[in-house]
N, C-alpha and C positions, 0 to 999 in steps of 0.2 A: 675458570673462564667459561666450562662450558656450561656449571651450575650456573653462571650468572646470564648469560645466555636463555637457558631453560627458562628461568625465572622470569626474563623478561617476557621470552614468547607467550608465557600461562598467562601473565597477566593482561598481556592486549587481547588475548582470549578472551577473558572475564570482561576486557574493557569493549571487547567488538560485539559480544552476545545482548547487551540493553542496545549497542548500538542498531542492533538488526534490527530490535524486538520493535524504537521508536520507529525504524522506517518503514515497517509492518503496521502499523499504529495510523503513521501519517496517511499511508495511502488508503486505509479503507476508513477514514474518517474524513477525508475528502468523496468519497462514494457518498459515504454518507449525508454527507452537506447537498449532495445533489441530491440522495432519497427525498429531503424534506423540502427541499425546491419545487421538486413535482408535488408533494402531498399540498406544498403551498399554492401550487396553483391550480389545484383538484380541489382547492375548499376543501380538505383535512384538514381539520384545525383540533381533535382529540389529542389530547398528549398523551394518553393511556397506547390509541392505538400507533403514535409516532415511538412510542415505547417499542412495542412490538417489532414494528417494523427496524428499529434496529438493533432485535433483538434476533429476526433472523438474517439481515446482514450477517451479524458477528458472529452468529452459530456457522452459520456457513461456510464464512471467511476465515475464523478460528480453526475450525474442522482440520483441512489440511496440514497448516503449521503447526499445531501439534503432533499429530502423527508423525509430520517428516520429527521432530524432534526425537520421538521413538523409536526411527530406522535406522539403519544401520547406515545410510548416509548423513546422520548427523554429525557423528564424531570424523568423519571426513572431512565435512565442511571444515575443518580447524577449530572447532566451537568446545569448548569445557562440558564434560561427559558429568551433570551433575546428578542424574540417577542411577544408581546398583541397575547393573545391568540382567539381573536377576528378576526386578521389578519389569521390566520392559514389558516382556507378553502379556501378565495380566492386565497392566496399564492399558496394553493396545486395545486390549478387550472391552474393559469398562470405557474406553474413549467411543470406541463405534458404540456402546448401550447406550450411554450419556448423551450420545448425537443424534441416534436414532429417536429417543426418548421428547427430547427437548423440540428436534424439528417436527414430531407428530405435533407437541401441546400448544407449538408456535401455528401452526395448521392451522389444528382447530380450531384455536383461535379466531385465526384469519377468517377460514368459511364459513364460521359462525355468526359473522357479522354483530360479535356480543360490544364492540365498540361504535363502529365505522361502517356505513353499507361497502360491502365490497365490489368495488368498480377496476375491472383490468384497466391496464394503463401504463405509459413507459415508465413510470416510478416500478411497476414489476419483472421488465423489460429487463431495466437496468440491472436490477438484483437479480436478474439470474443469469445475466451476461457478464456480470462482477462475479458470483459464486463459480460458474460455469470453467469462468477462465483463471481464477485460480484451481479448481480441480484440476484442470487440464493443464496447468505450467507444473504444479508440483508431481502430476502423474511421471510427465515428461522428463524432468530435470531433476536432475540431485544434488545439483547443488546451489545452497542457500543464498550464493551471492550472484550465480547468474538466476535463481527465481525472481529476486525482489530487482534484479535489472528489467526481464522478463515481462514481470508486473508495473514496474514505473512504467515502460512505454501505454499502457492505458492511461496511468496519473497525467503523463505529459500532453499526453492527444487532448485529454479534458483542460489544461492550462494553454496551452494554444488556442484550443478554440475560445477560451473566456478572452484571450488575450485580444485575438482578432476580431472580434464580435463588439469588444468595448472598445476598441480603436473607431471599428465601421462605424458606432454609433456617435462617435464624436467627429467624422467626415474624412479622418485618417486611414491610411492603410500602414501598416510596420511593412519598416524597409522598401518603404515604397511601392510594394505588389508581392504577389505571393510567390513568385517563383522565387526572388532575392528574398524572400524572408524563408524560406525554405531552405534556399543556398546558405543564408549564414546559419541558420540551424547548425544544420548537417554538417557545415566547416567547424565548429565550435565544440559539437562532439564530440568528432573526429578526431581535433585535437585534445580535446579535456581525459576522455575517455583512453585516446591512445596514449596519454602519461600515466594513468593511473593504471590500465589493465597490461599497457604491455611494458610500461616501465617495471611493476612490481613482478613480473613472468622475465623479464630479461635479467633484473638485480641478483646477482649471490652474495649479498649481504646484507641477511637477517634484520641489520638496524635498518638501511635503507629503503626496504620492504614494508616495513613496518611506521616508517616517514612517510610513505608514498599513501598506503592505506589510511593512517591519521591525517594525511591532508583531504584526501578523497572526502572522510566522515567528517574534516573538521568544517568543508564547504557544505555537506548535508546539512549539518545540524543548525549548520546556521540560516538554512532552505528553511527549515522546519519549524526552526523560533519565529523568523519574520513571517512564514505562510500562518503561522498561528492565530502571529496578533492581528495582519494586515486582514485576514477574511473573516470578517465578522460581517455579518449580513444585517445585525442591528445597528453595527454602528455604523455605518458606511451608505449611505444612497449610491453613489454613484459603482461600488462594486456590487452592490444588490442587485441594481441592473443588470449589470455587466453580469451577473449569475444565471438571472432570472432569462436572458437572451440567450447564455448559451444552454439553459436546459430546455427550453424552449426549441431550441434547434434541431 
């Protein structure tokens, strides 16, 4: 019983580490969609330098989460120790060369102006208030599942404001006004949040810990499928707007 136990827990392991990996994925590709928001309405229209540009997002944003994977808070996190832990130090090594290396030639790049004239602007604002506060949550925190909590609260702030922005524009306010749309927030959390963090902290059985967590990722994932297909900026006029208002803001 306790092999089959064991067996179970390795495998929601294997099964929570892509989980993480997509919610990691989801949220700086949402960043992302707003980079090219602004580049859109900066008259950037080089794909070479829209390239770039989210090529130092993801160095940046990458940077952290790898290394936490190399610390010795990783295998804490509950997460499947998939490299010889012998490999580690050099790895960590070649990961700051690799990062040091790439955000110089992303530079250059950039103040070279070999694309695009380089014009400051909250499209840089952004990316480095996105870079900035991932260093700074991963510095903080060790572990995996309160970071990417940590980090959603940016994702969300940015989905609120599109939310309330394309209500204002159709002559609506959600829930009426903002302090009741505030309150059911907060009530909603409160309650979703306190099943899943303090039900899976209060359960001593393994199975139902493990239910509690699969329901948590199985309402993500399906966040994530529908936020996929729903934000598409070409297909859509009316959420285009609704983008384009709240980057604008």
């Amino acid at each position: 019983m306790l092999a089959a136990a064991a067996g179970t827990t390795a495998r929601c392991r294997l099964c929570v580490l892509p989980a993480y990996l997509w919610a990691y994925w989801h949220l700086v590709r949402q960043h992302y969609g707003f980079v090219m928001l602004y580049r859109g309405r900066s008259g950037e229209t080089d794909p070479r330098a829209a390239r770039v540009d989210g090529l130092v997002l993801w160095t940046g944003c990458l940077h952290p989460l790898l290394l936490f994977s190399l610390s010795d808070a990783y295998p804490r996190s509950g997460l499947p120790q998939l490299i010889p832990v012998s490999m580690i130090p050099p790895l960590r090594i070649a990961l700051h060369a690799g990062f040091a290396i790439a955000l110089a030639c992303l530079v250059a790049i950039v103040v070279s102006q070999r694309f695009e004239r380089l014009r400051l602007g909250p499209k840089h604002l952004l990316m480095a208030i996105v870079v900035g506060f991932h260093l700074l949550v991963f510095g903080l925190l060790d572990d995996l599942l309160a970071i990417l909590a940590t980090l959603t609260i940016f994702h969300n702030l940015q989905y609120h404001r599109i939310v309330w922005l394309y209500e204002r524009g159709l002559g609506r306010k959600p829930s009426g006004g903002l302090v009741p749309y505030l309150a059911f927030g907060v009530s909603l959390g409160a309650v979703w949040y306190g099943i899943r963090v303090l039900g899976v902290a209060a359960s001593h059985s393994e199975l139902q810990r493990n239910l509690l967590i699969g329901l948590g990722w199985g309402v993500a994932f399906h966040h994530y499928l529908v936020d996929g297909r729903i934000w598409h900026v070409r297909r859509s006029k009316p959420v285009s707007r609704a983008l384009e208002m709240g980057a604008a803001a």
